[in-house]
N, C-alpha and C positions, 0 to 999 in steps of 0.2 A: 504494500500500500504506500510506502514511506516514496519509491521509486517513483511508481506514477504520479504522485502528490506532485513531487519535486519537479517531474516531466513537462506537469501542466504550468508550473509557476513559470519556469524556465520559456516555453514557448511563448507566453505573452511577451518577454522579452525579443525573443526571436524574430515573433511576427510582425512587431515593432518593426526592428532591426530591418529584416528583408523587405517586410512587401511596405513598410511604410518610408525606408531608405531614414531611417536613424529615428533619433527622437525629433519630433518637431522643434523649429526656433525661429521667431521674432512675434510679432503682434498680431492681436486679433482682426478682424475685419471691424469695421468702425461697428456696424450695425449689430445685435444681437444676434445670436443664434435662437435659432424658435426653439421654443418649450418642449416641441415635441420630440425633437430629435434627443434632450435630455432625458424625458418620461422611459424613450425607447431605451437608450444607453442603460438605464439606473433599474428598470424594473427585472432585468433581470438576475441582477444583484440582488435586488429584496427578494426574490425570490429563491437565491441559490444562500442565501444568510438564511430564511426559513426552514431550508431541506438541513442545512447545516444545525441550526439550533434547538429546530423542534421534532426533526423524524428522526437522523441519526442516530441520538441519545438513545431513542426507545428502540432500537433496532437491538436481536441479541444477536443473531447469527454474521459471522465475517463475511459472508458473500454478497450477504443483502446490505451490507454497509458498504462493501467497494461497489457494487453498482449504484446506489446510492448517494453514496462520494465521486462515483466519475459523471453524475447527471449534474451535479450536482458542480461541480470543476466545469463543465461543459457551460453551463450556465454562465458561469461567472469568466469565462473567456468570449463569449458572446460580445460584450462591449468593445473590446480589442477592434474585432475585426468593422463591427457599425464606428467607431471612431476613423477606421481609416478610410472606409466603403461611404459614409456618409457625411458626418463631419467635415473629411477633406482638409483639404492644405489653407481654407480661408479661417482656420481657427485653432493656430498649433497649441496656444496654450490650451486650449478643450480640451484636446488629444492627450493632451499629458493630463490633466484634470478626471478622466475618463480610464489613461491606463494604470495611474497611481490607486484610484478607486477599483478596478478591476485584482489589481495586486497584492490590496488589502485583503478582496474577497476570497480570493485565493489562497493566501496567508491563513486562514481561517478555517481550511477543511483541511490544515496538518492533520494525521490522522493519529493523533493522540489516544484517540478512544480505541485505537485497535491497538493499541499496545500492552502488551500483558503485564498486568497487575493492576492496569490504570482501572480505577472506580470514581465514577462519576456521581455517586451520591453521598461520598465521604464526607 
């Protein structure tokens, strides 16, 4: 579990890296970015924090926690790629905005709970 965890973190970097040609740098476009494209970026995140916080916990068996945890990683790499696919190059600081919050999410499904001895009701 610990591998793929680390696989998926590492890839938000990557995908960065290749298909967005580094991290983005200099200024926004004067005008705001609409809401929605934020709602779209973010809700997958609240969603991959809920898999994270509220099913995993109650999961007992190890396979129904990695598939779980990899929908769950899935989730939370979603915004990565709408930063670079939609976003665009008119809002590099978004983009960083976007994959620093991604990274967090990610951060987050360490798979602590599969690790033996860990108890979560301690």
């Amino acid at each position: 579990m610990w591998i793929l965890w680390f696989s998926y973190l590492q890839s938000a970097f990557i995908i960065q890296w290749f298909l967005g040609k580094g991290i983005p740098g200099g200024e926004n476009a004067a005008e705001p970015m609409a809401a929605w494209l934020w709602l779209l970026c973010l809700a997958p995140i609240i969603v991959a924090t809920g898999i994270r916080w509220m099913a995993i916990p109650k999961l007992a068996k190890p396979q129904v926690q990695l598939a779980t945890m990899i929908i769950g990683l899935s989730l939370s790499e979603i915004p990565v790629f709408l930063s670079l696919f939609l976003i665009g190059s008119d809002y590099p600081q978004n983009q960083i905005v976007v994959l620093m919050v991604a990274v967090v999410s990610l951060i987050q499904f360490a798979p602590s709970y599969a690790t033996p001895g860990y108890n979560i009701e301690t």
